[in-house]
TILUM-322077 format. One record per atom (N, C-alpha, C): residue in one letter; atom name; z, x, y. Coordinates in steps of 0.02 Angstrom, whole numbers, plus 32768, in hexadecimal, padded with zeros to 4 digits. Layout:
BEGIN
> a | CA | Z | X | Y
...
REM end
This chain:
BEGIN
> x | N | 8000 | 802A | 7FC6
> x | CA | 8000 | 8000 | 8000
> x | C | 8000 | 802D | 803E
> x | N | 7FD1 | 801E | 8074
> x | CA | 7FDC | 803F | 80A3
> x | C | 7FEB | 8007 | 80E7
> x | N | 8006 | 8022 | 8118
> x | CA | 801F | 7FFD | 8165
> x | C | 7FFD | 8015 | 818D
> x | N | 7FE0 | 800E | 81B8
> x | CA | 7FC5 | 8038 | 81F6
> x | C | 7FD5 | 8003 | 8239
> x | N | 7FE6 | 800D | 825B
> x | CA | 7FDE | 7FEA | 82A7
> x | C | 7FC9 | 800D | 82D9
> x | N | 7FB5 | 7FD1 | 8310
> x | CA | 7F8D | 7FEF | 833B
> x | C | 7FA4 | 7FB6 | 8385
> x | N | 7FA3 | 7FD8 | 83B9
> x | CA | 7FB9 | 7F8A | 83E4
> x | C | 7F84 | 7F7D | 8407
> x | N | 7F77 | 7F3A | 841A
> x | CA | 7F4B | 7F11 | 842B
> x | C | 7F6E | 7ED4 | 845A
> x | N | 7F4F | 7EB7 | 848F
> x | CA | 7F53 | 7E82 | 84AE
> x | C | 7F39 | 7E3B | 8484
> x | N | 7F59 | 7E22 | 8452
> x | CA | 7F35 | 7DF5 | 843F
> x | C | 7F1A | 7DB0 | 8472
> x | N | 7F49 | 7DA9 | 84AC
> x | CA | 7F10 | 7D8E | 84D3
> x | C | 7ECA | 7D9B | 850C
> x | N | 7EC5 | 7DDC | 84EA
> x | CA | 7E93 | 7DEF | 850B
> x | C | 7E5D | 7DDB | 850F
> x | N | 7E20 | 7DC9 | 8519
> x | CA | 7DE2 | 7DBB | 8516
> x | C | 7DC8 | 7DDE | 84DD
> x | N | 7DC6 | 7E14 | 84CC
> x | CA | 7D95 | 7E42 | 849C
> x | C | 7DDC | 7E4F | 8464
> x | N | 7E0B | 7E20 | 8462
> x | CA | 7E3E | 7E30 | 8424
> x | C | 7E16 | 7E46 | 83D1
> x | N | 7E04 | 7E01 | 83DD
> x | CA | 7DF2 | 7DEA | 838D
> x | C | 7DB1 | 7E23 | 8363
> x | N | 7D84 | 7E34 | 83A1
> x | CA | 7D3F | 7E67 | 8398
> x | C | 7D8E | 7EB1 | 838A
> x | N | 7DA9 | 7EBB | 83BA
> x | CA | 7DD9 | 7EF4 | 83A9
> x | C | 7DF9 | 7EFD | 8374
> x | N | 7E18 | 7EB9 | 8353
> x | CA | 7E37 | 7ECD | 8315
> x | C | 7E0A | 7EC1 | 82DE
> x | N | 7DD4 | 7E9C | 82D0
> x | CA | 7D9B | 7EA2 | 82A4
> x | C | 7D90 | 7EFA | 8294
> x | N | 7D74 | 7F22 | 82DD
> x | CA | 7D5E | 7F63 | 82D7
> x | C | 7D90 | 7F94 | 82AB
> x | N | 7DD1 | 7F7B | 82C2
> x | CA | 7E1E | 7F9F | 82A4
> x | C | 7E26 | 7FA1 | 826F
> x | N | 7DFC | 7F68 | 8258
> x | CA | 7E27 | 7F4D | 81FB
> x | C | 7DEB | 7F5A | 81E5
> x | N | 7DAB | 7F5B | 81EE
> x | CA | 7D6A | 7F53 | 81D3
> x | C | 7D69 | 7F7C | 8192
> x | N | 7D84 | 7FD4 | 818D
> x | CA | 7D79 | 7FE1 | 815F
> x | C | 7DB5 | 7FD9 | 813B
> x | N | 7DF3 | 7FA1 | 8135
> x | CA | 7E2B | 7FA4 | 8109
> x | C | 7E21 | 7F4F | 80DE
> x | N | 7E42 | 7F5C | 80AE
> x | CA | 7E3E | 7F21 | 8074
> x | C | 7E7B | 7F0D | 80A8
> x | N | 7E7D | 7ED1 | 80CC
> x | CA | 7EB2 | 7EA6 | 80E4
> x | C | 7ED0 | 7E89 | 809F
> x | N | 7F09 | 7E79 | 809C
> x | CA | 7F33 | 7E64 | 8058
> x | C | 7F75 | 7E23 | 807C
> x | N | 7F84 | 7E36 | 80B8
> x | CA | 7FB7 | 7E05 | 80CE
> x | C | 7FB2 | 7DF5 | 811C
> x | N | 7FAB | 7DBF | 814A
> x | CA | 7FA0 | 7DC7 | 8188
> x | C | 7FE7 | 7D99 | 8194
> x | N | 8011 | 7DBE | 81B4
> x | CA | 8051 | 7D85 | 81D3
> x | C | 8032 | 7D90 | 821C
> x | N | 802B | 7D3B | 823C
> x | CA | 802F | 7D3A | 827D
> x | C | 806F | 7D15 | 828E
> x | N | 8095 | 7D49 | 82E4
> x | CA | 80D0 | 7D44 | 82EC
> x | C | 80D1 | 7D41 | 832B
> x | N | 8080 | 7D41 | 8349
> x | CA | 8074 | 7D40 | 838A
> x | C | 808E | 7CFC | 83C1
> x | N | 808C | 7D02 | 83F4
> x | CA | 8088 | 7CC9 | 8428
> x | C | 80D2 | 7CA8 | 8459
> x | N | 80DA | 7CCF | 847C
> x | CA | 8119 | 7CAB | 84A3
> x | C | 80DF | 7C9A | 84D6
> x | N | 811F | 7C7A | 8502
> x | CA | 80F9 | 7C4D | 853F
> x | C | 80FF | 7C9D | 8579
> x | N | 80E2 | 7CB2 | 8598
> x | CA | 80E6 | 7CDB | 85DC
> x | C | 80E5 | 7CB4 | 861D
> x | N | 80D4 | 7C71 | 861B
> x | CA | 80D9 | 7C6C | 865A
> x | C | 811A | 7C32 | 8660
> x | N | 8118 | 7C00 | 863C
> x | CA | 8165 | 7BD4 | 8638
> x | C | 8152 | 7BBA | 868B
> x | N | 811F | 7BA9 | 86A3
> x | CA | 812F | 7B83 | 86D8
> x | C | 80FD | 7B41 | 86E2
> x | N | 80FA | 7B18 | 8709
> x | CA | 80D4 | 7AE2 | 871C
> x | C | 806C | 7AE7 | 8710
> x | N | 8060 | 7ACA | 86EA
> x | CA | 801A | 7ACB | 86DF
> x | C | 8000 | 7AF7 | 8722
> x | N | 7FE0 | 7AC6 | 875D
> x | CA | 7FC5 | 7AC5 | 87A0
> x | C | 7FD1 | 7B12 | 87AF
> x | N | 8022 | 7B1C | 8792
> x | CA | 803E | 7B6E | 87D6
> x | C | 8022 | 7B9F | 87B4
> x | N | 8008 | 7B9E | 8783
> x | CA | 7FF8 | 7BDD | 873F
> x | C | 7FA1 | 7BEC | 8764
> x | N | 7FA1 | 7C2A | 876B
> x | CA | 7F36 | 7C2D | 876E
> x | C | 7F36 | 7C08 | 870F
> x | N | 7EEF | 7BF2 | 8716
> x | CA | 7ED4 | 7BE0 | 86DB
> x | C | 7ED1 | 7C12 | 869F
> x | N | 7EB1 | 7C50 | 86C0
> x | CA | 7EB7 | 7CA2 | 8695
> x | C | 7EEB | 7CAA | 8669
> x | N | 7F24 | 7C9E | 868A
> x | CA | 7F6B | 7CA6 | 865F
> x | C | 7F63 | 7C69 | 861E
> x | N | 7F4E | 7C26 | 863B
> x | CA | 7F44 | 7BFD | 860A
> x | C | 7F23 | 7C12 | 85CF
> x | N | 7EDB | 7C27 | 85E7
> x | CA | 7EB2 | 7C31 | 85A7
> x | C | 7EBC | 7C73 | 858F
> x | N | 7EF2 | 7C9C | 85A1
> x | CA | 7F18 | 7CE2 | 857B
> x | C | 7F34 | 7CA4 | 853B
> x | N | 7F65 | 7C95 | 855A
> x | CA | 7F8D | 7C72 | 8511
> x | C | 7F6A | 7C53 | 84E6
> x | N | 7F27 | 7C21 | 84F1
> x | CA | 7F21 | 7BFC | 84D4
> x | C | 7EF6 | 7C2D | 8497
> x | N | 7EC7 | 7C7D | 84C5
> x | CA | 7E9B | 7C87 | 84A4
> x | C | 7EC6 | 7CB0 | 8462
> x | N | 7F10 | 7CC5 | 846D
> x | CA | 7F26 | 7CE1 | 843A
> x | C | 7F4C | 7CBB | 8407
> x | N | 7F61 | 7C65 | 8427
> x | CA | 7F86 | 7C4A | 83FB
> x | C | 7F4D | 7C2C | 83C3
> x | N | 7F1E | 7C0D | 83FA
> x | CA | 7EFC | 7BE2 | 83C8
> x | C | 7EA5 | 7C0F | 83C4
> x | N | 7E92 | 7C3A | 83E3
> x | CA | 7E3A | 7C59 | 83D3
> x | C | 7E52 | 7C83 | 839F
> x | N | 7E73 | 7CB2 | 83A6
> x | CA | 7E97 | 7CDE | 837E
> x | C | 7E97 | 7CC3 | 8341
> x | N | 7ED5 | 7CBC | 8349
> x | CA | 7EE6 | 7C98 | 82FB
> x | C | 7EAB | 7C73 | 82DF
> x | N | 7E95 | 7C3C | 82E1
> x | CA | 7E5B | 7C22 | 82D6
> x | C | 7E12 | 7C55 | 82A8
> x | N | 7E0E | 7C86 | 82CA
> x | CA | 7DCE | 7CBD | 82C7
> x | C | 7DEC | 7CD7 | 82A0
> x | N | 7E0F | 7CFE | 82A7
> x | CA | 7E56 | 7D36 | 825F
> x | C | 7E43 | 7D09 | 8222
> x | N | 7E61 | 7CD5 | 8222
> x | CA | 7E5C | 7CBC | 81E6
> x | C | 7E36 | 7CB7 | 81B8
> x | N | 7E08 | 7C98 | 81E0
> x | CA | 7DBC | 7C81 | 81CC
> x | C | 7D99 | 7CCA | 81B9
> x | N | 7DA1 | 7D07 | 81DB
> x | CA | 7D7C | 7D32 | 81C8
> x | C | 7DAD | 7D56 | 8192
> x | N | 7DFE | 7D53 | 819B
> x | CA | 7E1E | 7D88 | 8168
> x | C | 7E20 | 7D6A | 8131
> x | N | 7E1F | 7D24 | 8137
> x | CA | 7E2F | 7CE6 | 80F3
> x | C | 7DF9 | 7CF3 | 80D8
> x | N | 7DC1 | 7CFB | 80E7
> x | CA | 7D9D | 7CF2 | 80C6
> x | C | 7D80 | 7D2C | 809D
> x | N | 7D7F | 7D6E | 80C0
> x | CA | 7D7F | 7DAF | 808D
> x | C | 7DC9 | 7D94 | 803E
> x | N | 7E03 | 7D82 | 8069
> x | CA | 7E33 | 7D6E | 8029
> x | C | 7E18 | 7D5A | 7FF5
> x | N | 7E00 | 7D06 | 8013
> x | CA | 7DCF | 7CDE | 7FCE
> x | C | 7D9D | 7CF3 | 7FA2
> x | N | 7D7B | 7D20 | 7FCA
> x | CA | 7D45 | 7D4B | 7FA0
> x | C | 7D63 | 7D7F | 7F66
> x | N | 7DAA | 7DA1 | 7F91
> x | CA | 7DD2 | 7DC8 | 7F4C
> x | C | 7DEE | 7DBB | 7F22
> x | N | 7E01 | 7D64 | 7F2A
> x | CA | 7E34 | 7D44 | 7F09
> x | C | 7E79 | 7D41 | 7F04
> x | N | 7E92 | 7D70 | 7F47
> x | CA | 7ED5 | 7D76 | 7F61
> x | C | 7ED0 | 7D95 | 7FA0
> x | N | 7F10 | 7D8F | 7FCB
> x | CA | 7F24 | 7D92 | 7FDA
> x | C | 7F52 | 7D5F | 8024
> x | N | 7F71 | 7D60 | 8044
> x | CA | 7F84 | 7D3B | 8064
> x | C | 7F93 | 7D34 | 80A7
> x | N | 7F95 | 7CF3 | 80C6
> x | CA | 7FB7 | 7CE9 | 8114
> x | C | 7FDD | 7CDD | 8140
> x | N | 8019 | 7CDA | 8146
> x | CA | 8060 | 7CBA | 8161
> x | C | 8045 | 7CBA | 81AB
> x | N | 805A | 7C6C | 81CD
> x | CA | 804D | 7C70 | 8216
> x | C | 8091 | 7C48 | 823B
> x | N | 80C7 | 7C6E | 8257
> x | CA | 8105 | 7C59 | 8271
> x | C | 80F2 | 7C31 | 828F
> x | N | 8119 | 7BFF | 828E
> x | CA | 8123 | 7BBF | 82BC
> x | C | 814E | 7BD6 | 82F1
> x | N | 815E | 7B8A | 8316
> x | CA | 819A | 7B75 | 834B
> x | C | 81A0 | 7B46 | 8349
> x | N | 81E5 | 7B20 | 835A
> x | CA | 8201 | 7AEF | 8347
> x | C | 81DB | 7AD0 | 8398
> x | N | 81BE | 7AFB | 83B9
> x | CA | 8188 | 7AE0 | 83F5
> x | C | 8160 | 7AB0 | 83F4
> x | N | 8140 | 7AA2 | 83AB
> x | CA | 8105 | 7A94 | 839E
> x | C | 8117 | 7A40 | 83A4
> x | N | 8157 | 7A44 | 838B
> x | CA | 816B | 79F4 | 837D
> x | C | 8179 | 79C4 | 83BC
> x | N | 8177 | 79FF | 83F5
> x | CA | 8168 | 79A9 | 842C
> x | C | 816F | 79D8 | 8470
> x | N | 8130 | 79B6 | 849C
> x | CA | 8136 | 79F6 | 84DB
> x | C | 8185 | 79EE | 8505
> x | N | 8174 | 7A27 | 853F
> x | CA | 81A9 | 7A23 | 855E
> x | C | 8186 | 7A3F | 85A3
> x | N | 81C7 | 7A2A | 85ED
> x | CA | 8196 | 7A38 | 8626
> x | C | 81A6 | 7A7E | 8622
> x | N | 8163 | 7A94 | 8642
> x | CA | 815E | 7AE9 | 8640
> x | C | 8138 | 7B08 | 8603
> x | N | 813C | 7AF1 | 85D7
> x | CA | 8124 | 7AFA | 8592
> x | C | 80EB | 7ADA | 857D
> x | N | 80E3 | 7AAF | 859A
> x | CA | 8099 | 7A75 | 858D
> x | C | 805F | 7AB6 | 8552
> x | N | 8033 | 7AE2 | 856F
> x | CA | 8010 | 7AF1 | 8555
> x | C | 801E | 7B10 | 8513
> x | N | 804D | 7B30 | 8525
> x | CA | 807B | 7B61 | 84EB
> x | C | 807B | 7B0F | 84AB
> x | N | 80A4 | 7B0C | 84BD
> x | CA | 80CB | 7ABC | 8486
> x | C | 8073 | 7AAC | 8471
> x | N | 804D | 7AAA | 848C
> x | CA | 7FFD | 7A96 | 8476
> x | C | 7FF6 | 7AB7 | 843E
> x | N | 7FED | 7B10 | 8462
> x | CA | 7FDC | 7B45 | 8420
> x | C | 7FFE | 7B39 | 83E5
> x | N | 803B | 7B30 | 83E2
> x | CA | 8069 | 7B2C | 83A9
> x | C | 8052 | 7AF5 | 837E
> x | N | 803A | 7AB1 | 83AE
> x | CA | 8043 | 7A74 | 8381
> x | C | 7FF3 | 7A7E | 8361
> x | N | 7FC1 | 7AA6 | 8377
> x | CA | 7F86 | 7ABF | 8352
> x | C | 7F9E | 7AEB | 832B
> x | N | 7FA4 | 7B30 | 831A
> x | CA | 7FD1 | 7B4F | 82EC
> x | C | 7FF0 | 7B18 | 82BA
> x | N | 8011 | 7AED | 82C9
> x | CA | 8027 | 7AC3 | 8281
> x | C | 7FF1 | 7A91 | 8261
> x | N | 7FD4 | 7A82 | 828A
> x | CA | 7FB6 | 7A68 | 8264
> x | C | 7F6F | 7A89 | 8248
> x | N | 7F4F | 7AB3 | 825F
> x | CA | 7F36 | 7AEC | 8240
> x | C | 7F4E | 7AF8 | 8205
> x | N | 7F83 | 7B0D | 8202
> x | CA | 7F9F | 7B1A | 81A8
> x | C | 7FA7 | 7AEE | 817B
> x | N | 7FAC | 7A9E | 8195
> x | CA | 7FC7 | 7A6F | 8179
> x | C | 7F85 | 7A48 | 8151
> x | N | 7F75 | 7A7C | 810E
> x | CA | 7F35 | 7A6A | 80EA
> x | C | 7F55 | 7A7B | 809F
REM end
């Protein structure tokens, strides 16, 4: 078994192309995602939009793309696996939290297959 890390902005724009290039030549075997607090915790309107689509692109583009591309090298090997942490967020928004409480309640139900 080997570990390697590397750090990355997962809400970056060019995340997902970045960690594709990272992992490209390794047999992925386990992906835990553990990503996603809220950074901004304030009123929709007061936030630039940018900050918005940071979170959303790492709670929900992210995750979403990972999967679909790491799940699916898995299925082809016939193992391996995905754990994706929750928050007890997901289960009902809150003010300040609106978008966040969104990502989460996608995240569950994403898994919920």
């Amino acid at each position: 078994m080997e570990v390697r890390t590397h750090a990355l902005d997962l809400s970056a724009a060019g995340a997902i192309s970045e960690l594709k290039a990272q992992t490209a030549s390794l047999e992925i075997g386990l992906i835990v995602f553990n990503a996603g607090g809220d950074t901004a915790g304030t009123r929709f309107l007061d936030t630039p939009i940018e900050q918005w689509n940071a979170l959303t692109r790492r709670n929900i583009e992210l995750l979403t793309v990972a999967c679909h591309h790491f799940g699916g090298a898995m299925v082809k090997r016939g193992r391996g696996g995905v754990l994706i942490v929750g928050s007890e967020a997901a289960l009902g928004g809150q003010g300040g939290l609106s978008i966040y409480t969104a990502t989460k309640g996608y995240a569950i139900n994403f898994v919920a297959v």
